[in-house]
Phi, psi and omega in degrees: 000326198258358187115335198278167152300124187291129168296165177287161177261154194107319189325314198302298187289353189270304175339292180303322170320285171309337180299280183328334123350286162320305181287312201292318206285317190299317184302343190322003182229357151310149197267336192227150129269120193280095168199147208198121169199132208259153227230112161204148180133182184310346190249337159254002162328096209331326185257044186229145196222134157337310190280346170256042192255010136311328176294000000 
């Protein structure tokens, strides 16, 4: 929409990945981690997969 060039795929979910990392750690003394996230774009698409984000 803004024009840009589409990131590779896998960028969004590696992200999160690290983000998640980072919270649970901040979270440690916590009993529980409050997290939750929803998935949309181009890296979650049904006919889209982690392993073809090389393509």
């Amino acid at each position: 929409m803004e024009g840009k060039p589409k990131q590779a795929k896998g960028n969004a979910i590696e992200r999160l990945g690290k983000n998640v990392i980072g919270f649970r750690t901040a979270m440690m003394n916590e009993a529980i981690v409050p997290f939750v996230c929803f998935g949309s774009g181009c890296d979650f698409a049904d006919d889209s997969s982690i392993l073809d984000r090389g393509r």
